[in-house]
ZADO-1210 file (C-alpha; in nm, 4 decimals, padded with zeros to 6 digits):
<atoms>
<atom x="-22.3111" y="07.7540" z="-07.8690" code="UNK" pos="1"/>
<atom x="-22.3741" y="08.0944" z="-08.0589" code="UNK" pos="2"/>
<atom x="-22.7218" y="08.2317" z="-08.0858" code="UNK" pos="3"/>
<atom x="-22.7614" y="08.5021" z="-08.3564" code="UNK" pos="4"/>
<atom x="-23.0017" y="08.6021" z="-08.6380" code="UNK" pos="5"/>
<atom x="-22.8605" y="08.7268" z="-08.8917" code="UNK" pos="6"/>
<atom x="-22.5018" y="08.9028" z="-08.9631" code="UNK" pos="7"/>
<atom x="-22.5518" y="09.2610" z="-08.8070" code="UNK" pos="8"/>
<atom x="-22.6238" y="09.0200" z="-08.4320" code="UNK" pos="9"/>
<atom x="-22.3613" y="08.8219" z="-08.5163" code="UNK" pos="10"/>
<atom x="-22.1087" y="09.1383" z="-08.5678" code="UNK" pos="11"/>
<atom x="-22.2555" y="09.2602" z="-08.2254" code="UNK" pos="12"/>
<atom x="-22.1905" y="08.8873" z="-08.0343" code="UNK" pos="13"/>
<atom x="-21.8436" y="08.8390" z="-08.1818" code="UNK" pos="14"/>
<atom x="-21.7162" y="09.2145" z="-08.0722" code="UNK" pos="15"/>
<atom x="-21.8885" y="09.1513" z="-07.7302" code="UNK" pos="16"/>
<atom x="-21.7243" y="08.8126" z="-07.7220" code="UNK" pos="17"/>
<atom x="-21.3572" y="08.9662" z="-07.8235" code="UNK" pos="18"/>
<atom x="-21.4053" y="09.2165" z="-07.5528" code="UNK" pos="19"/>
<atom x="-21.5170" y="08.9650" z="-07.2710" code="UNK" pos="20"/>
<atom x="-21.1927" y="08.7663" z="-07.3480" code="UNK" pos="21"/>
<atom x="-20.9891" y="09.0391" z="-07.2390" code="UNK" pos="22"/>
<atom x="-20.9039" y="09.2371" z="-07.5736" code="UNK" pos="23"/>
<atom x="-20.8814" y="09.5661" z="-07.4238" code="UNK" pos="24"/>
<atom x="-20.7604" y="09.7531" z="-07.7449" code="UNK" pos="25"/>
<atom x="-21.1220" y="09.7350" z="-07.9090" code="UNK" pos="26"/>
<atom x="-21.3291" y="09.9756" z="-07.9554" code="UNK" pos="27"/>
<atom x="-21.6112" y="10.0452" z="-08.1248" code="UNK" pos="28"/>
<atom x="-21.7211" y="10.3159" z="-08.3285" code="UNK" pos="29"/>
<atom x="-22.1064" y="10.4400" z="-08.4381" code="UNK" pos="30"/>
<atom x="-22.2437" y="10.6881" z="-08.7272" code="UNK" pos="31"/>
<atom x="-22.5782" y="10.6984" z="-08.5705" code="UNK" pos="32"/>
<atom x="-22.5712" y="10.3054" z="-08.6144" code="UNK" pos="33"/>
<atom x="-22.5554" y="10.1828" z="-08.2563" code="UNK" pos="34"/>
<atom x="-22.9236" y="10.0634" z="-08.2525" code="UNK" pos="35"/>
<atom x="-22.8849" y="09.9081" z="-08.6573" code="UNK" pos="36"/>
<atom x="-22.5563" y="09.7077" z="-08.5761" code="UNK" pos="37"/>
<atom x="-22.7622" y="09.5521" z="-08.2926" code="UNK" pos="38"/>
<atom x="-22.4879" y="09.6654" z="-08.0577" code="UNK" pos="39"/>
<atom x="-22.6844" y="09.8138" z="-07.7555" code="UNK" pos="40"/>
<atom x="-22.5476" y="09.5718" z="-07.5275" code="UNK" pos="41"/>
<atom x="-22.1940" y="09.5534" z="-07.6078" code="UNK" pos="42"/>
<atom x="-22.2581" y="09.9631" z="-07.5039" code="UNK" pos="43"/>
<atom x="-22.4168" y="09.9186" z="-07.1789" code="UNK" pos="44"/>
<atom x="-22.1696" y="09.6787" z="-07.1175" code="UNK" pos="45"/>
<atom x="-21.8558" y="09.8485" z="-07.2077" code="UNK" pos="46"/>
<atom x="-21.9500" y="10.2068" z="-07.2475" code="UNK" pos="47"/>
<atom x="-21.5542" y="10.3018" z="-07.2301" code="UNK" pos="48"/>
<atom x="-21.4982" y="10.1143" z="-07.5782" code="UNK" pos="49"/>
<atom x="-21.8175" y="10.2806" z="-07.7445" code="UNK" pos="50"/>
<atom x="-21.7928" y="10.5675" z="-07.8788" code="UNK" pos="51"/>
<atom x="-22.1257" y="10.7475" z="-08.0832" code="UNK" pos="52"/>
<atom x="-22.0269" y="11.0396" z="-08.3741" code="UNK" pos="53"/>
<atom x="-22.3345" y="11.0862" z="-08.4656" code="UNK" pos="54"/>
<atom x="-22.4178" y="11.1075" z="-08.8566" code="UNK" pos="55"/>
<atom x="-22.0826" y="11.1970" z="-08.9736" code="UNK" pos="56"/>
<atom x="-21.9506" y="10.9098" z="-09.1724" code="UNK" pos="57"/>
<atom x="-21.6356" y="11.1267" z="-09.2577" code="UNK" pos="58"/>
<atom x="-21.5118" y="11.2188" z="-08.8953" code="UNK" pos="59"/>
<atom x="-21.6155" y="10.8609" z="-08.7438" code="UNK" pos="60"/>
<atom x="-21.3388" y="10.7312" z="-09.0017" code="UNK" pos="61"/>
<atom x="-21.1224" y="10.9942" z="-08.8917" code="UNK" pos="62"/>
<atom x="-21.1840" y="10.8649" z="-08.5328" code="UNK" pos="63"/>
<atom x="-21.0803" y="10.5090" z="-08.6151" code="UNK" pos="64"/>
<atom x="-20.7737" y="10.6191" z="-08.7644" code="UNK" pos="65"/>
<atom x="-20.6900" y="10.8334" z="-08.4419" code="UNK" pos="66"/>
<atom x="-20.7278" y="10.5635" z="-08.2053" code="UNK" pos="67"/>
<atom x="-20.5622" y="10.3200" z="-08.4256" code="UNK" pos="68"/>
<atom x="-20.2586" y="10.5363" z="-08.4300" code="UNK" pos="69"/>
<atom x="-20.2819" y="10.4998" z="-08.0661" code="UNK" pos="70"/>
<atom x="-20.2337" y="10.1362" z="-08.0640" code="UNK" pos="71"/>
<atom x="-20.6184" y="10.0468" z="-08.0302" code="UNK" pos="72"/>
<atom x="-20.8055" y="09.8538" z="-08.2723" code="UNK" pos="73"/>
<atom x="-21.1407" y="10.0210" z="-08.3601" code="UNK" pos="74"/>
<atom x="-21.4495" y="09.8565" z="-08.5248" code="UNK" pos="75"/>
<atom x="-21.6308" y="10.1053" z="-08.7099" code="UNK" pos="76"/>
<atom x="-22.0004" y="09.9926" z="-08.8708" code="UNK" pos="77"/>
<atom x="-22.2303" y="10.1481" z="-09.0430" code="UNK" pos="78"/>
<atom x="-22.4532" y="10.1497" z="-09.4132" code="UNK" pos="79"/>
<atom x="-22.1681" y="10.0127" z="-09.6385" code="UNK" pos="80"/>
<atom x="-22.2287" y="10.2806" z="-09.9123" code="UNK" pos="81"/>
<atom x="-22.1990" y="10.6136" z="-09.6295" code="UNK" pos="82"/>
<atom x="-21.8406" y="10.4350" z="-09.5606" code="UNK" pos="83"/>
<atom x="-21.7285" y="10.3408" z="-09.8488" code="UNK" pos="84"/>
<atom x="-21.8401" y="10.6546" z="-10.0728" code="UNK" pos="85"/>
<atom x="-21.9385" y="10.9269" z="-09.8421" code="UNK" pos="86"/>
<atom x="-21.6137" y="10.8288" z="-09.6316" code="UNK" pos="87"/>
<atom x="-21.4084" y="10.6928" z="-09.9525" code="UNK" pos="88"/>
<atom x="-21.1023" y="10.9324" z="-09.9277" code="UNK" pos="89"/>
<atom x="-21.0599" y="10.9327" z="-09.5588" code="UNK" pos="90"/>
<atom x="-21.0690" y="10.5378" z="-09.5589" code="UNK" pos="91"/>
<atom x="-20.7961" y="10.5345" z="-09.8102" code="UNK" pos="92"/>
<atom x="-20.5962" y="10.8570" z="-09.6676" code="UNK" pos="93"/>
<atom x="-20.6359" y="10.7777" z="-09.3338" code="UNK" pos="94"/>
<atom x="-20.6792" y="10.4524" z="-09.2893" code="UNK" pos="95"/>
<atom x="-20.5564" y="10.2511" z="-09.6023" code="UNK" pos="96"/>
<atom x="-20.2346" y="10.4695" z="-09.6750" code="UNK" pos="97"/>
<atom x="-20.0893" y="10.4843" z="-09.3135" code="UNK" pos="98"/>
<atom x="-20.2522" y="10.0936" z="-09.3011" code="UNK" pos="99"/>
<atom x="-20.3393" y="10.1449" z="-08.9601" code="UNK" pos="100"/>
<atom x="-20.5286" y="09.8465" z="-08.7799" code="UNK" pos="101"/>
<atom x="-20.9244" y="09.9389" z="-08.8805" code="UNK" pos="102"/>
<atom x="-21.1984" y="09.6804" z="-08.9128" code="UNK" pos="103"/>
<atom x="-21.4626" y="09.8402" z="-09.0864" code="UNK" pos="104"/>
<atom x="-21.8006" y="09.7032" z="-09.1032" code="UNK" pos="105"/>
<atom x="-22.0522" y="09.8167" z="-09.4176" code="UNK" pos="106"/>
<atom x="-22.4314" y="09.6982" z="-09.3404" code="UNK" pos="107"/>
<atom x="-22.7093" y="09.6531" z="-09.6113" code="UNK" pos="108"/>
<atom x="-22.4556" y="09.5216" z="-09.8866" code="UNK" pos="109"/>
<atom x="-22.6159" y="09.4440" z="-10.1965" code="UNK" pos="110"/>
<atom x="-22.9642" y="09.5190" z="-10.3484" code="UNK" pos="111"/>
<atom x="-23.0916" y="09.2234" z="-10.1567" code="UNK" pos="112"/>
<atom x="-23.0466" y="09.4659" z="-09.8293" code="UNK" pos="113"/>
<atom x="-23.2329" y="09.7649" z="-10.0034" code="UNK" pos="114"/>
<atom x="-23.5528" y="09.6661" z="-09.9868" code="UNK" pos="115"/>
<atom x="-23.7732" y="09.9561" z="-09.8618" code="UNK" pos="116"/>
<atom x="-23.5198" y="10.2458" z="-09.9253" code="UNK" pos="117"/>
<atom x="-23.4390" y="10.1973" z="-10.2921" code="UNK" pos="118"/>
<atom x="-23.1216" y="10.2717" z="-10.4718" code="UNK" pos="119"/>
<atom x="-22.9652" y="10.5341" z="-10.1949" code="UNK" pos="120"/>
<atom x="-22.9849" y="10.2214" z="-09.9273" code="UNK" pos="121"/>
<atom x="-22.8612" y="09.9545" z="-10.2142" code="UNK" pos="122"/>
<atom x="-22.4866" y="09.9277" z="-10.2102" code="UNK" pos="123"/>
<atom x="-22.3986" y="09.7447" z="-10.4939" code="UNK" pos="124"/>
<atom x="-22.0439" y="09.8945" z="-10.5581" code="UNK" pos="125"/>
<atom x="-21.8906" y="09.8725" z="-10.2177" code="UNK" pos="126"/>
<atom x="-21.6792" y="09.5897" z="-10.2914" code="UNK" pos="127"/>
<atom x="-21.5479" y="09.7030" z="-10.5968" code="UNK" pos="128"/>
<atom x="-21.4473" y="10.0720" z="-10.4384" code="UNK" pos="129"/>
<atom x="-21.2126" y="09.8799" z="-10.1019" code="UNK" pos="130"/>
<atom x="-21.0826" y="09.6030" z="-10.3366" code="UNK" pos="131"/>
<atom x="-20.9236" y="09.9000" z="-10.5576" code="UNK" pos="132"/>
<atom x="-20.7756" y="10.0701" z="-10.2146" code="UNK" pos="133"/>
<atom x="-20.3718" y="09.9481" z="-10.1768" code="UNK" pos="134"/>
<atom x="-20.3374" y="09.7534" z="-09.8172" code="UNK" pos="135"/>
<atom x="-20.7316" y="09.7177" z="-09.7861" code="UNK" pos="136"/>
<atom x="-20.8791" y="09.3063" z="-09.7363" code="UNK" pos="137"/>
<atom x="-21.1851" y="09.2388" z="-09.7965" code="UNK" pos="138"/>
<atom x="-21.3914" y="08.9676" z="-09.6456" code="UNK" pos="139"/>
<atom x="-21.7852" y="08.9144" z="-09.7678" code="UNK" pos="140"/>
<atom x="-21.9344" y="08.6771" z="-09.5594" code="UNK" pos="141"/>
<atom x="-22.2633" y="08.4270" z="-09.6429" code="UNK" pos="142"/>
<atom x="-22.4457" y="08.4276" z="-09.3512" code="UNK" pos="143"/>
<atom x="-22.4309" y="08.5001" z="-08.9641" code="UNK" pos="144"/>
<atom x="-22.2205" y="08.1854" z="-08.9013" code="UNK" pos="145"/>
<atom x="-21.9875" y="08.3151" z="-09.1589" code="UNK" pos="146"/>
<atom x="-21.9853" y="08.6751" z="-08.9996" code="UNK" pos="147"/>
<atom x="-21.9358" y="08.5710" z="-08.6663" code="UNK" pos="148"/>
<atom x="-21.6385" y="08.3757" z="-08.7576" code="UNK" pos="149"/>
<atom x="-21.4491" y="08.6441" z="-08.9900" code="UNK" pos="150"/>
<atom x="-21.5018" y="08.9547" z="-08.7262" code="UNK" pos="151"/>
<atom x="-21.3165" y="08.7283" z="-08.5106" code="UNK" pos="152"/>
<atom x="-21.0728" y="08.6630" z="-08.7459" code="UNK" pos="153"/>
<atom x="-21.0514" y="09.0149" z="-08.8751" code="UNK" pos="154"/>
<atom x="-20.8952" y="09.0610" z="-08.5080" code="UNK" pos="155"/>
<atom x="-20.6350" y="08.8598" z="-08.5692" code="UNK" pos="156"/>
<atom x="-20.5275" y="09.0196" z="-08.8862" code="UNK" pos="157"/>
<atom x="-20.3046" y="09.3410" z="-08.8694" code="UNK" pos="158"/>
<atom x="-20.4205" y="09.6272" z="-09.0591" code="UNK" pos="159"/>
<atom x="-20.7430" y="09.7625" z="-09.2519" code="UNK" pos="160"/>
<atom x="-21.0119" y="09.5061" z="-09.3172" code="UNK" pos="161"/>
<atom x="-21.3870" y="09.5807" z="-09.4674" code="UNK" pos="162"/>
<atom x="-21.6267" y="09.3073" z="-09.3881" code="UNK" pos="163"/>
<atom x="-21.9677" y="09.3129" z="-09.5747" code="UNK" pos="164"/>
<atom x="-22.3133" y="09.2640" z="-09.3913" code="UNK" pos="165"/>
<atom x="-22.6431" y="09.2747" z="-09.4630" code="UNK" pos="166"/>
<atom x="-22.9953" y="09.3690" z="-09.3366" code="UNK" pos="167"/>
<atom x="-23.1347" y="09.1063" z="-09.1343" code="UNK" pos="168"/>
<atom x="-23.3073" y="08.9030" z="-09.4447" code="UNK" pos="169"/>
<atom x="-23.0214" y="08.6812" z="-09.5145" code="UNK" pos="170"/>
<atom x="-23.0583" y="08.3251" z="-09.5280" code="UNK" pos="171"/>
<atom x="-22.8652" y="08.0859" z="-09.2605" code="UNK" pos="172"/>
<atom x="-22.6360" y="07.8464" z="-09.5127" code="UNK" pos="173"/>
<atom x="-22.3818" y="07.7112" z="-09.2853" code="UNK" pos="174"/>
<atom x="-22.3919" y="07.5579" z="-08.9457" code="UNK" pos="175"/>
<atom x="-22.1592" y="07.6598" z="-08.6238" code="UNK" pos="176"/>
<atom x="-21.9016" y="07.3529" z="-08.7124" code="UNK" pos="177"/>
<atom x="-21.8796" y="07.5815" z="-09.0552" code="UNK" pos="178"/>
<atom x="-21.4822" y="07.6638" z="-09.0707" code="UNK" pos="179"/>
<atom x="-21.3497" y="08.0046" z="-09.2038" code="UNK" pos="180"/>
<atom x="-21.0384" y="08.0439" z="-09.3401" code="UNK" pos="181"/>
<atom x="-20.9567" y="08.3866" z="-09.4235" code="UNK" pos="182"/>
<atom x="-20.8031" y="08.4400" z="-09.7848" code="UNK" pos="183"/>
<atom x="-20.8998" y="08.0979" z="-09.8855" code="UNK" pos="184"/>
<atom x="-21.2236" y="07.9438" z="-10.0935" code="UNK" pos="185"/>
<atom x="-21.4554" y="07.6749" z="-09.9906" code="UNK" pos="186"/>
<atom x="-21.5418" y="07.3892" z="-10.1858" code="UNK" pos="187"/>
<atom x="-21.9700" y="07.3820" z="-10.0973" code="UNK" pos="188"/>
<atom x="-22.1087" y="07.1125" z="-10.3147" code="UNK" pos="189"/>
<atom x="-21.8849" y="06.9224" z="-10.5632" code="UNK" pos="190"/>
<atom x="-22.1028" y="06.7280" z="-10.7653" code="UNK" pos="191"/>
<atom x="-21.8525" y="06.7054" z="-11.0515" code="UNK" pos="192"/>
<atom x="-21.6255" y="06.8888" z="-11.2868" code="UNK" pos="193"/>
<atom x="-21.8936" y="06.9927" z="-11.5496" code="UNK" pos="194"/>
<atom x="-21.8493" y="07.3872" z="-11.4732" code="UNK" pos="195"/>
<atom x="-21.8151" y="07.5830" z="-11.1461" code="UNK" pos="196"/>
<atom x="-22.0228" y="07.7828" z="-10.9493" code="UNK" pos="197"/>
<atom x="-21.8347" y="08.0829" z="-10.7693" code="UNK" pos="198"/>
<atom x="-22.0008" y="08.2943" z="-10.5792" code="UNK" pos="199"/>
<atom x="-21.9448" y="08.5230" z="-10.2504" code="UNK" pos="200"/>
<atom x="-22.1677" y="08.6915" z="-10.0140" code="UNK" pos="201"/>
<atom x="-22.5574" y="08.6260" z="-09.9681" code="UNK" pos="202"/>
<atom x="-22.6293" y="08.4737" z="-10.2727" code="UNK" pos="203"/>
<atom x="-22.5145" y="08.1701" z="-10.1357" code="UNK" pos="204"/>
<atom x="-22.8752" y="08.0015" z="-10.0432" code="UNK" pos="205"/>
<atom x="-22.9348" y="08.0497" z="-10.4393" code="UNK" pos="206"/>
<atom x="-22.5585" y="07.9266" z="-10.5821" code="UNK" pos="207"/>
<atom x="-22.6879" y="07.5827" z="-10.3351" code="UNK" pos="208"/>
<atom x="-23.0186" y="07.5560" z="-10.4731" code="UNK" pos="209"/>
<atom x="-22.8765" y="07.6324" z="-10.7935" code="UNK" pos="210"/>
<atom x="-22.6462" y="07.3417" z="-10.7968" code="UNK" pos="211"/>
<atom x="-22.8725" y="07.1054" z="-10.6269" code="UNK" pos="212"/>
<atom x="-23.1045" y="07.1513" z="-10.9556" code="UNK" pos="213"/>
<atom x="-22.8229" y="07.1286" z="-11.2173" code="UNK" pos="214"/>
<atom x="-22.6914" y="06.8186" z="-11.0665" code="UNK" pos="215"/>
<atom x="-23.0948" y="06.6918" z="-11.1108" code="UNK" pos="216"/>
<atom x="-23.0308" y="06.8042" z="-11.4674" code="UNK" pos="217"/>
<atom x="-22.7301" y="06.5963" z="-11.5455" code="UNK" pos="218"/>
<atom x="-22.4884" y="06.8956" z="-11.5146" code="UNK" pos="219"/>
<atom x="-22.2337" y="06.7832" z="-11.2437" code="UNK" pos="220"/>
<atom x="-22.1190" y="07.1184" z="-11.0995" code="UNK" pos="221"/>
<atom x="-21.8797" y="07.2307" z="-10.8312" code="UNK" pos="222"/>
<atom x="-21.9663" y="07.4880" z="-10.6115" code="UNK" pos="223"/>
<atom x="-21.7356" y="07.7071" z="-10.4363" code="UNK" pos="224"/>
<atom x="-21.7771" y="07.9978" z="-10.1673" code="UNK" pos="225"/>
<atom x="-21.5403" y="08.3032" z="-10.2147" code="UNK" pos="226"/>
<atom x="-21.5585" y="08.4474" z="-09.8515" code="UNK" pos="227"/>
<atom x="-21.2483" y="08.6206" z="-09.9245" code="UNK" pos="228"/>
<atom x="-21.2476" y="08.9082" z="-10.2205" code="UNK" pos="229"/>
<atom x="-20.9154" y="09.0578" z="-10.1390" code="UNK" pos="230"/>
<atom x="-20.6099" y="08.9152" z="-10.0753" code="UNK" pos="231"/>
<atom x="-20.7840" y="08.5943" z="-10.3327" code="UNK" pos="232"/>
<atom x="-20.7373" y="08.2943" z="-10.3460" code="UNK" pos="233"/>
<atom x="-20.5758" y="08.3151" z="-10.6811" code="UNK" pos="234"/>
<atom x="-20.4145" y="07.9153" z="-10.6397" code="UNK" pos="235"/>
<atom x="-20.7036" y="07.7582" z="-10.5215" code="UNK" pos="236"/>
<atom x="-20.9348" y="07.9219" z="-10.7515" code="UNK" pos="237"/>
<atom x="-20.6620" y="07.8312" z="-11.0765" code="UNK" pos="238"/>
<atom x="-20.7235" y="07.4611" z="-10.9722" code="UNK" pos="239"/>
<atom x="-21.0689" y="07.4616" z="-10.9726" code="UNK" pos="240"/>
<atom x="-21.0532" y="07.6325" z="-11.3156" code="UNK" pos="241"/>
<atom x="-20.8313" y="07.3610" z="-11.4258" code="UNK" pos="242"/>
<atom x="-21.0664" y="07.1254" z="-11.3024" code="UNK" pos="243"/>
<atom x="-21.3822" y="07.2347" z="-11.4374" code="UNK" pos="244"/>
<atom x="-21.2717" y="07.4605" z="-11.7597" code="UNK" pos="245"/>
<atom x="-21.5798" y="07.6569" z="-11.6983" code="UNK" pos="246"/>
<atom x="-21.7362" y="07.9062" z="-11.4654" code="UNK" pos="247"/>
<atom x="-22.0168" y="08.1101" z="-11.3588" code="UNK" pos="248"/>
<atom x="-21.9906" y="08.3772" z="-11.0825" code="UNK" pos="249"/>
<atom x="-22.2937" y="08.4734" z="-10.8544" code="UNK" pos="250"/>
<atom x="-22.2417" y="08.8124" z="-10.6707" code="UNK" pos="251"/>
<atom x="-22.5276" y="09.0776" z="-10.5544" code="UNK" pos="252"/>
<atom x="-22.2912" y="09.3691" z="-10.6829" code="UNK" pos="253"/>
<atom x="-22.2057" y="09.5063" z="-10.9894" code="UNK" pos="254"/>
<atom x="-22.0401" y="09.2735" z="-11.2017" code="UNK" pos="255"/>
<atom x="-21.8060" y="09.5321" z="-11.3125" code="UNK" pos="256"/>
<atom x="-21.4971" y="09.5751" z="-10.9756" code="UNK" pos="257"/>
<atom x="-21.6507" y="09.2565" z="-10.7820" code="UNK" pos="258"/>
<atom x="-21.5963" y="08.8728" z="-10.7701" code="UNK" pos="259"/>
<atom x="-21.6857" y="08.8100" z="-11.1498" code="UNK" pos="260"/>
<atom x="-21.3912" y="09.1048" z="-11.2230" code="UNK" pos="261"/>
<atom x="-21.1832" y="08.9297" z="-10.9622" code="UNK" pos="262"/>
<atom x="-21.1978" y="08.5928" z="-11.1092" code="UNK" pos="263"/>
<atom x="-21.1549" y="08.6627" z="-11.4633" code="UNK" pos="264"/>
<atom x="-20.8395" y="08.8451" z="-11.3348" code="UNK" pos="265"/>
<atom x="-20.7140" y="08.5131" z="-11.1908" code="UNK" pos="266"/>
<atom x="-20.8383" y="08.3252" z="-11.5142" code="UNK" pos="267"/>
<atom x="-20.6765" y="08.5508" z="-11.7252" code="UNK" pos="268"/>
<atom x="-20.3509" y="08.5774" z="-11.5953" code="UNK" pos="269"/>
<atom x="-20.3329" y="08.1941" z="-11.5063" code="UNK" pos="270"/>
<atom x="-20.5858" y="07.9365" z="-11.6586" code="UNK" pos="271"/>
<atom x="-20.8580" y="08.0991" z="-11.9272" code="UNK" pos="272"/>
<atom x="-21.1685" y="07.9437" z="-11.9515" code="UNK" pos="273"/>
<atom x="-21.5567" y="08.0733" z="-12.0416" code="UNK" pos="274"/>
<atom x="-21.7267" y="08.2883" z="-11.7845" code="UNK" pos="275"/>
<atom x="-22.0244" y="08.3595" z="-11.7389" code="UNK" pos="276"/>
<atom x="-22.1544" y="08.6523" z="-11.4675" code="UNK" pos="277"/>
<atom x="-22.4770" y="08.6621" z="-11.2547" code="UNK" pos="278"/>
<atom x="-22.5301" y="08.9860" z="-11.1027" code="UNK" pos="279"/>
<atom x="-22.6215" y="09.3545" z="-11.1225" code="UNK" pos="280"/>
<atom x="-22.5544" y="09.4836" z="-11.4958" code="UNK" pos="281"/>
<atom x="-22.4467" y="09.7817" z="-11.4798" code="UNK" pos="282"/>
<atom x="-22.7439" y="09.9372" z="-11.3861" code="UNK" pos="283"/>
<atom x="-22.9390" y="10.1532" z="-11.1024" code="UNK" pos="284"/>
<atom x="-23.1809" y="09.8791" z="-10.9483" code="UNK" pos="285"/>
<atom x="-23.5946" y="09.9847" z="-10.7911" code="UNK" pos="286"/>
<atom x="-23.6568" y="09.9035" z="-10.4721" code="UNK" pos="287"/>
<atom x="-23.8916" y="09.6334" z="-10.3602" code="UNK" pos="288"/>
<atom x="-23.9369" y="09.2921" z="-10.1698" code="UNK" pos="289"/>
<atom x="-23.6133" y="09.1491" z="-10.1207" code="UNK" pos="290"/>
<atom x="-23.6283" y="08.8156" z="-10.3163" code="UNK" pos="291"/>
<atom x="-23.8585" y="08.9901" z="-10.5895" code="UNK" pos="292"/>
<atom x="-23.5454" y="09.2632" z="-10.6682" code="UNK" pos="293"/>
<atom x="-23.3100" y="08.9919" z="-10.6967" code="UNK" pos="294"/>
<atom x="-23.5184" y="08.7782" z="-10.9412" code="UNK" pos="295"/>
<atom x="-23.6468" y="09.0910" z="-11.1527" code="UNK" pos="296"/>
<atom x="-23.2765" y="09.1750" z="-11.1542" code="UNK" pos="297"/>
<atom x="-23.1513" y="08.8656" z="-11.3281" code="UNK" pos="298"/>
<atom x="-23.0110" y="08.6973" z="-11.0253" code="UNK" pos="299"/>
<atom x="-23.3395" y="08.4042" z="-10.9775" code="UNK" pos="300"/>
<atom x="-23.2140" y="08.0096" z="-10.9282" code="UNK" pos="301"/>
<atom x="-23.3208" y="07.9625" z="-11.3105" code="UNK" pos="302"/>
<atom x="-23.0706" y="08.2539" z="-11.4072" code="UNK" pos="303"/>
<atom x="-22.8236" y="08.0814" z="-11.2377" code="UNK" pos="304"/>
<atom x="-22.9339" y="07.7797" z="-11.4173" code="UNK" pos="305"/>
<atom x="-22.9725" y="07.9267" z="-11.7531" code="UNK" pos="306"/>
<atom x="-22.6457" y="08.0769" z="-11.7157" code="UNK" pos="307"/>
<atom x="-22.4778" y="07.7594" z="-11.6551" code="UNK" pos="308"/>
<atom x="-22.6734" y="07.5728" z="-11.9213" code="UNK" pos="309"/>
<atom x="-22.5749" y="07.8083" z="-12.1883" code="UNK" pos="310"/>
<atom x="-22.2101" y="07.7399" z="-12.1119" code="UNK" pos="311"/>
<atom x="-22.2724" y="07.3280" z="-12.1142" code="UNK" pos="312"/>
<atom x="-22.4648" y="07.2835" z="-12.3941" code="UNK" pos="313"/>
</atoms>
């Protein structure tokens, strides 16, 4: 059975696990993260696949593209917004263009994650930035069980892949008989075919309770995980639409580039209906306690509810 806490131990257990099964082309990389990815062990233990650059965002990426090229298969981890921005072009030059086989791990996605450093530790465009990048997937998991399962599958897939973490706050949603499926969406709850519920990342615990309430309402909802932001689940996702003829996304990211973007894209181009989008507005978010940010920054349960009431009634 797996024993983890949140999704930065469950990154740590699945690389240690991939290694102990004989993968000898991993490696992992640190910015100065080593202690924050909760990955102390998996150096003592292998201290030939760990390799520590210090904080230098820009020449750790450079690193994982060199030992790529090599035929290895580097993990690199660190704050999602020092990788993603700080790191932007050499992900996409080095990494993206020559689509060399780099799994990179951004920590303290969302505003949910920020809660002590404010805005600078609050990486609420991250997804938006590596779903724009040609060759790039991108996987944003719900909890630890989720995690654990897509950096195992990341493995598996040739090329780059960014997987989005978070701080150590985020709520447990699934349990170990959970089943990932990378590139496809999960059908959660499916109370009905009043309206449907998208939404990706940690939010999940909310999108549940969310649903849970409507349903106690008289608004039969469906509610569907989107683990997978890039390639999408474009089919799936259509027949949901079809099914339901309205939708609400839940995403702790700017609603501008993320899942709300993503699936009016799919709507658009294959089944239009009403959406409506719970998330960051376009705006520079405060720091605070986790929970509090979220509901001060119209992401609450009764914003998910409102949301979904305005479209029904």
């Amino acid at each position: 059975m797996c024993q983890y806490k949140g999704t930065r131990e469950a990154f740590a257990k699945a690389i240690t696990e991939l290694a102990d099964a004989g993968n000898d082309k991993l490696m992992f990389i640190s910015a100065d993260s080593l202690k924050s990815m909760k990955c102390t062990e998996f150096a003592e233990k292998y201290p030939q696949r760990y390799i520590e650059a210090g904080i230098a965002e820009q020449n750790s990426v450079a690193m994982a593209a060199g030992l790529a090229s090599t035929g290895l298969m580097p993990f690199i981890a660190t704050y999602a917004g020092f990788l993603t921005m700080r790191a932007c072009e050499q992900i996409r030059t080095f990494i993206a263009y020559t689509n060399l086989n780099v799994k990179i791990i951004g920590i303290n996605g969302g505003i949910f994650s920020g809660e002590k450093e404010g805005v600078t530790h609050q990486f609420f465009e991250d997804l938006a930035i590596m779903r724009a990048i040609p060759n790039m997937k991108v996987i944003v998991p719900a909890d630890d069980t989720q995690m654990y399962q897509a950096v195992k599958a990341s493995a598996e897939i040739d090329g780059p892949v960014y997987i989005r973490a978070g701080s150590g706050r985020e709520h447990r949603v699934f349990t170990e008989s959970h089943n990932f499926e990378f590139g496809k969406i999960n059908v959660i709850e499916s109370y009905g075919s009043d309206v449907v519920l998208f939404s990706t990342g940690l939010l999940m615990n909310r999108a549940m309770e969310a649903a849970r309430r409507l349903n106690d309402r008289g608004i039969k909802g469906t509610l569907v995980d989107v683990p997978t932001l890039k390639p999408l689940d474009s089919e799936g996702i259509t027949n949901i639409l079809r099914k339901c003829g309205k939708a609400v996304t839940i995403e702790d990211h700017n609603i501008i580039g993320g899942l709300a973007d993503a699936v009016a894209l799919v709507s658009t181009e294959h089944y239009p209906v009403h959406i409506k989008r719970v998330g960051l507005h376009d705006i520079f978010p405060s720091s605070g306690a986790a929970e509090e940010v979220l509901d001060h920054y119209g992401m609450a349960i009764d914003d998910i509810i409102a949301a979904v009431e305005e479209l029904c009634h």
